[in-house]
C-alpha positions as a Markdown table, in Angstrom:
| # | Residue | x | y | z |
|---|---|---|---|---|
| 1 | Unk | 12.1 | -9.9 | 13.2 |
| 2 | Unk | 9.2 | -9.6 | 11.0 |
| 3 | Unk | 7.1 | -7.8 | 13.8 |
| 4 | Unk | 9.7 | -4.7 | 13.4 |
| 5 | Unk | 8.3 | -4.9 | 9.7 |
| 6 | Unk | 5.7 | -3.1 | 8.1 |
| 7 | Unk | 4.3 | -1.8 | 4.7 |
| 8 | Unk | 2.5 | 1.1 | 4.6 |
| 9 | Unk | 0.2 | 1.1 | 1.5 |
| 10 | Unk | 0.2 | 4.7 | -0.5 |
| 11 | Unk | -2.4 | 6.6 | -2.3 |
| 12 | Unk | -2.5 | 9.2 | -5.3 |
| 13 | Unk | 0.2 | 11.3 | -3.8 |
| 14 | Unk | 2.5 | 8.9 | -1.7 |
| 15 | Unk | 4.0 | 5.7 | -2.9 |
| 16 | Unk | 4.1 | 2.5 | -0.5 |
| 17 | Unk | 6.6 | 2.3 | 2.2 |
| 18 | Unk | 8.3 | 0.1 | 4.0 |
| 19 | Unk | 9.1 | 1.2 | 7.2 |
| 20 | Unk | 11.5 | -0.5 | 10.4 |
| 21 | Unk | 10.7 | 0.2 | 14.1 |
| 22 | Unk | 13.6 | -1.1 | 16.6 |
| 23 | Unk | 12.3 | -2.6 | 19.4 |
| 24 | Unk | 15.2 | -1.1 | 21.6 |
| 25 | Unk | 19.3 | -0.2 | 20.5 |
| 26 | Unk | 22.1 | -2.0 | 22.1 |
| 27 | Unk | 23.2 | 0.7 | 24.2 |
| 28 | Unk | 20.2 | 1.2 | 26.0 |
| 29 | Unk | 20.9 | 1.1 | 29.9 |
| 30 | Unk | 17.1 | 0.5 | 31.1 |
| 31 | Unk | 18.0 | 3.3 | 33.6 |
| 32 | Unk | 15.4 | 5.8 | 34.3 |
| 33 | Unk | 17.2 | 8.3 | 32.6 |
| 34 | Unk | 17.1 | 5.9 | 29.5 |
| 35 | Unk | 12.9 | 5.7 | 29.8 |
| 36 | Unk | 11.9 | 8.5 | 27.4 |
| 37 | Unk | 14.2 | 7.4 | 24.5 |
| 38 | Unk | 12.3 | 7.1 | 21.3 |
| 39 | Unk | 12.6 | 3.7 | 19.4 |
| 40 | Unk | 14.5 | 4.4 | 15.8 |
| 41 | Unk | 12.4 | 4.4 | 12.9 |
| 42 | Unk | 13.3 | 3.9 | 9.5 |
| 43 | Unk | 11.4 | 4.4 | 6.2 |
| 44 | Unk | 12.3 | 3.3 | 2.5 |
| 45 | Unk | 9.9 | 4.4 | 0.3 |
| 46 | Unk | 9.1 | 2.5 | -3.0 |
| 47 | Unk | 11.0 | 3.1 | -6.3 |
| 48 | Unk | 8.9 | 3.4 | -8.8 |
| 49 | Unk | 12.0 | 4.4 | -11.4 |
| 50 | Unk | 14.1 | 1.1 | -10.9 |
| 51 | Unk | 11.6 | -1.7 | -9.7 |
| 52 | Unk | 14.6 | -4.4 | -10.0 |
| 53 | Unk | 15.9 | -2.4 | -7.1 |
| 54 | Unk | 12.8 | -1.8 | -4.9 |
| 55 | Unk | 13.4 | -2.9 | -1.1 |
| 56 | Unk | 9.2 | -2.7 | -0.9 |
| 57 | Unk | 8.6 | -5.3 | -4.2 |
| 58 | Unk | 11.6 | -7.6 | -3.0 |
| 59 | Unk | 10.3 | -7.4 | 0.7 |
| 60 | Unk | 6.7 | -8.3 | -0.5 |
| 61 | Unk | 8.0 | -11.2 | -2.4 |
| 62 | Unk | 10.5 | -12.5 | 0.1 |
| 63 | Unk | 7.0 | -12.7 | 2.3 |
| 64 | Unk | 4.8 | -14.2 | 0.0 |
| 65 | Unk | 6.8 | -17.2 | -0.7 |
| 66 | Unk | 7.4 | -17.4 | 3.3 |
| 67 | Unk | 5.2 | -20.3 | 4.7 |
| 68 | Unk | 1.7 | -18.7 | 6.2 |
| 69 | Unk | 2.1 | -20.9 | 9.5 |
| 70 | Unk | 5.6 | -18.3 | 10.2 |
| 71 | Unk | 5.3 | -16.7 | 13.5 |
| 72 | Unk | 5.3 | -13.2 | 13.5 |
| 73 | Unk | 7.9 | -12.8 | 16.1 |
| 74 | Unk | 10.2 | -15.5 | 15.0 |
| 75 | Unk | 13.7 | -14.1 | 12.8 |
| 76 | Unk | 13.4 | -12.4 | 9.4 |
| 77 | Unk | 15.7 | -15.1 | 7.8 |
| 78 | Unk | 14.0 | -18.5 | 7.4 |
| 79 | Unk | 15.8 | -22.0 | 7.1 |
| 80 | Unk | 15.0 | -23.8 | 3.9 |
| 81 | Unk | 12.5 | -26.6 | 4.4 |
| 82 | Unk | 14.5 | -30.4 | 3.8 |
């Protein structure tokens, strides 16, 4: 979903990241021994050597041509309009 989505702009020292927050694994019981699990979190930073390759310019362009009216919680993968 797009809400588990987020760049994370750099500075001087740091390039731009893109980093993935689950909202919750598949094995996940909802017990109350299960309440204190962290959600997984995932970071790919930008590469600045092979921009071709960069998961932060292609996710950044997959986005932009994404209509502005998309809800934020609706699926990553969007149907083409007809």
């Amino acid at each position: 979903m797009f809400a588990q989505l987020e760049v994370i702009e750099g500075d001087e020292e740091e390039s731009c990241q893109l980093r993935y927050t689950s909202f919750g694994e598949k094995n996940f019981g909802g017990g109350l021994e299960h309440c204190k699990i962290d959600k997984k979190v995932v970071e790919q930073h930008q590469n600045i050597s092979k921009l071709e390759r960069c998961v932060v310019r292609l996710y950044n362009k997959y986005t932009g041509k994404c209509p502005k009216d998309v809800d934020k919680s609706s699926c990553f993968y969007l149907s083409p309009k007809k």
